[in-house]
N, C-alpha and C positions, 0 to 999 in steps of 0.2 A: 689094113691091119695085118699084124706078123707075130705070128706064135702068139696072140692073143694080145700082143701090143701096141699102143698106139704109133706110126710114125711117128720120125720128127718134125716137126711145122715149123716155118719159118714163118711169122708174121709183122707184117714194117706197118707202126699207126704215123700215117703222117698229121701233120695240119700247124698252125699257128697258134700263139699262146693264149692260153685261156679257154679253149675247146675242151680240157679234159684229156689229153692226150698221159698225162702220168697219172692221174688215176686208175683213168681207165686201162692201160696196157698195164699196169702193177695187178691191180682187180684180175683182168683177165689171163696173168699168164700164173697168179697163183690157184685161181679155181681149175686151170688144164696140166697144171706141175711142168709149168715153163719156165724157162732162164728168163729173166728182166735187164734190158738195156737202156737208160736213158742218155740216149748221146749227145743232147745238149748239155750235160752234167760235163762229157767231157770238155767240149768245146767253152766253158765256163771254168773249169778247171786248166786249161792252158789259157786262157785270158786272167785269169786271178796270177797264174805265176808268171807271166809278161808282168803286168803290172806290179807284182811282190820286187821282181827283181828290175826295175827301173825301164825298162822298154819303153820305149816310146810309139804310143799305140798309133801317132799319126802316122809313122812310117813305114809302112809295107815292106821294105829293104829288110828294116831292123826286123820286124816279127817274122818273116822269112828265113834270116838266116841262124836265128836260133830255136825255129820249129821243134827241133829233134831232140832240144836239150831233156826238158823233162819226161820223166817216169808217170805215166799216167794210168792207175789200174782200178779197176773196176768192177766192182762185185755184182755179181747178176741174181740172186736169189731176191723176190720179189716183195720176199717179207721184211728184208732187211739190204736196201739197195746199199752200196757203199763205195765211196772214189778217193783217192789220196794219188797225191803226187808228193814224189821224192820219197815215200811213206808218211807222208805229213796226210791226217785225215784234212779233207776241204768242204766234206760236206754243208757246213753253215756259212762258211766264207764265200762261196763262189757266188752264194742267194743274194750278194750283200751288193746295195744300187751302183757302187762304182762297177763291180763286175758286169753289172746288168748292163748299166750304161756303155759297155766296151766291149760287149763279146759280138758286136754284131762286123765290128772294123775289125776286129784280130779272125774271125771265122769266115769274113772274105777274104782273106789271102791263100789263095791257091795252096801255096808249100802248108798248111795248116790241114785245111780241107786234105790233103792228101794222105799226112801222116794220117790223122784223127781218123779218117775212112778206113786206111788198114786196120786199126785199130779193132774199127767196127767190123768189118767181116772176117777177122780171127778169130772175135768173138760170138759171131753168128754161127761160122760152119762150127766151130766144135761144144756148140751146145748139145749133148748129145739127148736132149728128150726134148730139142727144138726150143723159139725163143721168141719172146716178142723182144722190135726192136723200136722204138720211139724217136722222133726226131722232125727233119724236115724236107731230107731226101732221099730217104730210106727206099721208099718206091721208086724213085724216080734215076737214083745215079750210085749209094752202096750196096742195097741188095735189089738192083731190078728183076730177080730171079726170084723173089722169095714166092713161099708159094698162097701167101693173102696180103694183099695190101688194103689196108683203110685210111682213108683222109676223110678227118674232121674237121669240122667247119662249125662257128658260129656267127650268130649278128655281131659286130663291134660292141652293143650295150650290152648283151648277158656275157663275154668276153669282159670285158671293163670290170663289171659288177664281181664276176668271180675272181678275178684277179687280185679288184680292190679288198676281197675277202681274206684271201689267202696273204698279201701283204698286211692286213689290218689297217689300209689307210679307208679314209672319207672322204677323199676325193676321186671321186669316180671319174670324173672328167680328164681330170688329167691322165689317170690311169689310160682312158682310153685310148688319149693324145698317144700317150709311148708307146701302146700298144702299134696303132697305127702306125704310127714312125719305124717300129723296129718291123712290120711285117713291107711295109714299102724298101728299107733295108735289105730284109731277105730275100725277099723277093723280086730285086733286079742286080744283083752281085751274078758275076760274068760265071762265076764258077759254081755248079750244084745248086742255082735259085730254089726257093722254096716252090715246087710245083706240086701239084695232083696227076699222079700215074697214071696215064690213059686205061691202063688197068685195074683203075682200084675204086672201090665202093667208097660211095661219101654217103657223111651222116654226118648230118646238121643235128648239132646238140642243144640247137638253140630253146625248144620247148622239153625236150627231156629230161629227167632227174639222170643222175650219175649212174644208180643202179639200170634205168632203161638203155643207156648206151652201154653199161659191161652187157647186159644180156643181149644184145641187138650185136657186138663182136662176137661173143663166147657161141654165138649160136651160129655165124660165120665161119668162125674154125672148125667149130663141129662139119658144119657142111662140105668144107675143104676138105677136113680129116675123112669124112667117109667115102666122098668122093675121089680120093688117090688112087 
């Protein structure tokens, strides 16, 4: 603590979909008056404009060489996250299955991964009352310095089940299929795999309600925060 106030804290929630990683880093970074980051919004937001303007998502070549095109920005206030490219809001677009279905080949390509990383720690370091940053290799390969990393984890079924919630479908099975498919995706791409930080506390959300994993983080930042 400084003049009575708090550092800044960097906090990376990693994990796979369906864990709760946007609720719970939204939840927790407006109870500490944190900046909020969801950087798969962006990497869905540069797979939505590959695909707006014709790319061809089987070719790595092609999404490589015009990585740089689009304007990508990103509102970090946690009450009201917000992402546009070109200035065009994207926020409902990017949620939509074709994007789903393709941000997992457009965000393996290295020149991607690269821009989108800068991306993200410009907007780390100058958060200035610090920031949770969400994602999937936050701990591990954009901010390995921050100063709390958490990776969340659930069973495959209660992952399915909240997913299938938040899409409103009824097929949970299949839900899970993607689910699966897109973490065996992330998780063997040469560049930034989806990993768990040899440093970071895991918490299985698997029997928890929402609010026991915000308070189960918020109570981890606290500890970090006193402990600087």
């Amino acid at each position: 603590m400084e003049n009575g106030a708090a550092q800044p804290v960097i906090v990376a929630i990693d994990g796979p979909s369906g864990t709760g990683k946007s609720s719970t880093s939204k939840a927790v970074a407006a109870q500490l008056g944190l900046s909020y980051l969801d950087t798969g919004a962006q990497y869905r937001a540069i797979t939505w404009w590959m695909v707006t303007n014709g790319i061809d998502i089987d070719d790595p070549t092609a999404i490589a060489a015009v990585a740089g095109k689009p304007e990508i920005v990103s509102g970090t206030d946690p009450e009201n996250p917000t992402i546009t490219v070109d200035g065009t809001d994207v926020a409902g677009p990017i949620r939509s299955q074709e994007v789903t279905s393709k941000v997992s080949a457009v965000s393996a390509v290295p020149e991607v991964r690269a821009r989108i990383t800068e991306l993200q720690r410009s907007l780390a370091t100058s958060a200035e009352k610090g920031i949770v940053v969400e994602g999937r290799d936050i701990g591990t390969t954009v901010l390995p310095d921050a100063d709390l990393k958490v990776f969340l984890t659930a069973s495959p079924e209660a992952r399915a089940a909240r997913r299938s919630g938040e899409l409103k479908s009824t097929d949970v099975q299949a839900t899970r299929e993607a689910l699966i498919k897109r973490d065996a995706a992330d998780s063997s791409r040469k560049t930034s795999p989806l990993a768990k930080a040899d440093d970071a506390v895991e918490v299985d959300t698997t029997e928890l309600t929402l609010a026991q994993v915000i308070e189960c983080v918020v109570t981890l930042v606290e500890e970090k925060r006193a402990g600087k």
